[in-house]
N, C-alpha and C positions, 0 to 999 in steps of 0.2 A: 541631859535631855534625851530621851527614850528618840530611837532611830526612828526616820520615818517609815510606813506600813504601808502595805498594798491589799487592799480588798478586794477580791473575786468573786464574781457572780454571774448567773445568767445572761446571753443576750436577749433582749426585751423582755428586760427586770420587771415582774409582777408585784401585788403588794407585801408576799412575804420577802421577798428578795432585797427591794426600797426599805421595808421597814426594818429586817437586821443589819444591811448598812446606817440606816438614818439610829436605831439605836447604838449601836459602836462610836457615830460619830459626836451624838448626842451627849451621851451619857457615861462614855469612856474617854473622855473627852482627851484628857493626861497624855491618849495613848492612840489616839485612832481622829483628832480635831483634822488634821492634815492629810491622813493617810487619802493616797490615789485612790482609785477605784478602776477595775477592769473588767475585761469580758470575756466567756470563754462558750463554746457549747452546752446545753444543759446535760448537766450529770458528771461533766469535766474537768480535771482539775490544771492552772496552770503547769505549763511544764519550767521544771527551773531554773534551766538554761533561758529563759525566756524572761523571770525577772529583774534583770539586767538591762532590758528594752524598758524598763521604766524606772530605771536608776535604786531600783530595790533591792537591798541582799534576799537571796531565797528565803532564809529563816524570817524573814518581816510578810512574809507570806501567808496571807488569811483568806479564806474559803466559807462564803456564806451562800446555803440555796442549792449548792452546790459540791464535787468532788467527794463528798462521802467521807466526809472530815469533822470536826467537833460543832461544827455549825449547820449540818447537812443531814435532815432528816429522811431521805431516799435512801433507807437502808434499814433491814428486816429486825435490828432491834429497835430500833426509834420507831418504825410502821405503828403508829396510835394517832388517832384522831384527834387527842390531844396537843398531840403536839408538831410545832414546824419550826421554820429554822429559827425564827424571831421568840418562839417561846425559849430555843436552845440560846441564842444571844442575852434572853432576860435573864437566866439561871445563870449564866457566867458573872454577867455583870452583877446581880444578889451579893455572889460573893465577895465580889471588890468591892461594893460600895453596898451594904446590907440596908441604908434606909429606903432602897429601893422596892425593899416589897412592901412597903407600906404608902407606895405611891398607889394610889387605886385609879387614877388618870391612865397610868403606864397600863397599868393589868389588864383595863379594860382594854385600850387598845389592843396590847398582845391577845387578848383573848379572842377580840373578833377578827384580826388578821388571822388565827388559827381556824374560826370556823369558815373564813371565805375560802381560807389553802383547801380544807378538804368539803368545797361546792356546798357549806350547811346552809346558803340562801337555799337554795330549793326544798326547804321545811319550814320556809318561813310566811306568814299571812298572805296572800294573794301573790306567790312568790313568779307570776307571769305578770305581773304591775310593772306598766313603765316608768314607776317612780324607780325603781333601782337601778335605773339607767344613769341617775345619777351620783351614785355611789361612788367613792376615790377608786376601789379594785375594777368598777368600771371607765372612768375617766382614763386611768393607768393604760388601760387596754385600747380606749380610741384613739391613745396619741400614737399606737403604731398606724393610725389608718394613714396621720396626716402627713403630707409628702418630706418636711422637712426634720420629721422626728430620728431622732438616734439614739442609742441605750445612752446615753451620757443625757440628752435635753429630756429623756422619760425618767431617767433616775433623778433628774434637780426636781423636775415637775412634783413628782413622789415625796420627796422631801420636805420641799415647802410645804406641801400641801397636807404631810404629818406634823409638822413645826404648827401649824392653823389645828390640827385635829387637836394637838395636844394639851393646846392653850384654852381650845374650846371646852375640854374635858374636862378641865382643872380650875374653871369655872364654873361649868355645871356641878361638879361636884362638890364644890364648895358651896353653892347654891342648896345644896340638897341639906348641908349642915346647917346652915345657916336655917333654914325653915325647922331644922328639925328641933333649934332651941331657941329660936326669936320669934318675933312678931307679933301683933294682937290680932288676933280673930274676932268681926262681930257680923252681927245679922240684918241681913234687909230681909224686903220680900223676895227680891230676887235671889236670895240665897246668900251662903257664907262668903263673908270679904277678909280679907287680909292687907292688914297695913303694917310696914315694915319698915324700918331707917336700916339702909344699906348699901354698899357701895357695889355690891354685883346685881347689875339687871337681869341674870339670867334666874333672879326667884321669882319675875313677874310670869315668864312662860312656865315654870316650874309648880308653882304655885294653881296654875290652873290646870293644868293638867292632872294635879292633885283634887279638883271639884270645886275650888274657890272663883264663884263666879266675876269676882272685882278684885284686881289688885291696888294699892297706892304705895309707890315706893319715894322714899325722899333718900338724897346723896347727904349723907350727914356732912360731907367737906365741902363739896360743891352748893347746896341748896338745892338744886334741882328735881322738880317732880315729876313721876311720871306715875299715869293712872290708866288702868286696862281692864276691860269686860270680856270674857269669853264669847265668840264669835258666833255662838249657837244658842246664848239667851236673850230674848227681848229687851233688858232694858240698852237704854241710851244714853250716854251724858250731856244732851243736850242744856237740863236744868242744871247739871252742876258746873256745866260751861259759865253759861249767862250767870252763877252765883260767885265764884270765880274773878270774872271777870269786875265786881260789884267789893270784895273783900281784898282785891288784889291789886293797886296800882302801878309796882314797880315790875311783877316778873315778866316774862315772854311766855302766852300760850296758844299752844295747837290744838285746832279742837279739830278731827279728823272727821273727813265727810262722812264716812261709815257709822260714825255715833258710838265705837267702840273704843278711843283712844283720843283723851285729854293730855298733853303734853307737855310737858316746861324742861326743856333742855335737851340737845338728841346730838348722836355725833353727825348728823348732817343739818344741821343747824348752828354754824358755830359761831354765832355771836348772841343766843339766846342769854338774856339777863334770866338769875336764877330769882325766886321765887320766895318771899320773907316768910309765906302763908307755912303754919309747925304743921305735923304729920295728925297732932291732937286737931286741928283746925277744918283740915278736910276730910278728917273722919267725922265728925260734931255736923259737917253740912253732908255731904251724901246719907248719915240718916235721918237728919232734917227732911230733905228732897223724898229719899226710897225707901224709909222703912213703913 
């Protein structure tokens, strides 16, 4: 069993600092699942006399963000916009476990944890919007405002809150495949719709944001449907509600007051009965109703 490790890093760990420990602990897992985590001045590295205070041999001693060490981009040959410490964390880990770079969930993150390290928000669309307010590299930064925070409750904070980024990416991006070789496409007046049997809901937002003004997704395990109109075209499913409700006597549906979102099944709904009606069936009535 490989000794336990001790990770070093800045006091009030930012998002590249959080994210090459949360990769080490992630994704090296063999070798770094357990390892402590500390703090030092920025640019500093433990001293070694000092790993002893956390029951660590010196050589178990890693340096990420920080000390000017194999993880520690503050130093005039790594000086590239390219890169920071979480891209130097990606590249180690490549080589121990190589199907890593065909993780494109990982990439991306590493990618945009690189462009936040060197400030590339301020090139971005309306880059004074207080939507980026709510950003993780911003969240990261208010939990120094609040009185009971410490590098240890902003480093979990960081973590989780990559564990959530990660899962979300790896969905969306499967999302993206999945459109890229499923579904029927057909036509109303109101423009192109997309009907799909699939278990990730993230092709409904996906899909529209592509120009498809209607999505219909069915859970081929669960039964559950779920149907959605882009928020900025006229039509409504008012009619395919009340049609619906007519062809359907077993499932559970929501028909949302906005007229943009027919419903049958939702994670906060959790006793909705799923929905016998096949994905050929409410495609056959919304062009009934809209074409």
């Amino acid at each position: 069993m490989p000794q336990q490790k001790l990770i070093i890093t800045h006091h009030a760990p930012d998002l590249d600092a959080i994210s090459s420990v949360w990769l080490l602990k992630r994704f090296d897992s063999q070798n770094y699942a357990n390892a402590k985590i500390g703090y030092v001045n920025p640019g500093l590295s433990l001293d070694p006399n000092m790993a002893d205070n956390y029951g660590i041999l010196p050589h178990n001693v890693v340096h990420v963000d920080t000390g000017r060490g194999e993880f520690d981009h503050h130093t005039s040959e790594k000086n590239s916009r390219d890169i920071c410490a979480a891209t130097l964390v990606r590249d180690y880990l490549i080589k121990s476990h190589p199907e890593l770079a065909n993780d494109s969930a990982l990439k991306a993150i590493v990618d945009h944890v690189t462009e936040i390290d060197h400030f590339g928000e301020i090139f971005w669309p309306e880059p004074d919007s207080y939507r980026y307010n709510f950003m993780l590299h911003e969240l990261i930064r208010g939990s120094e405002f609040m009185a009971q925070n410490t590098d240890d409750s902003q480093m979990q904070f960081g973590m989780q809150a990559l564990d959530n980024v990660y899962a979300v990416m790896k969905q969306s991006h499967k999302a993206s495949q999945i459109l890229d070789n499923d579904g029927l496409i057909f036509q109303i007046s109101a423009g192109k719709c997309l009907a799909i049997s699939t278990k990730n809901d993230d092709v409904i937002k996906l899909a529209q944001k592509r120009g498809m003004m209607l999505v219909v997704r069915k859970d081929p395990s669960l039964g559950h449907i779920r149907i959605k109109v882009r928020p900025d075209s006229s039509l409504t499913l008012e009619k395919l509600y009340e049609r619906v409700l007519k062809l359907d006597q077993k499932g559970t549906w929501y028909y949302h007051p906005g007229g943009k979102m027919l419903i049958n099944g939702s994670r906060k709904h959790l006793d909705q009965q799923p929905s016998p009606l096949s994905l050929q069936e409410i495609v056959t009535a919304i062009k009934d109703l809209y074409e």
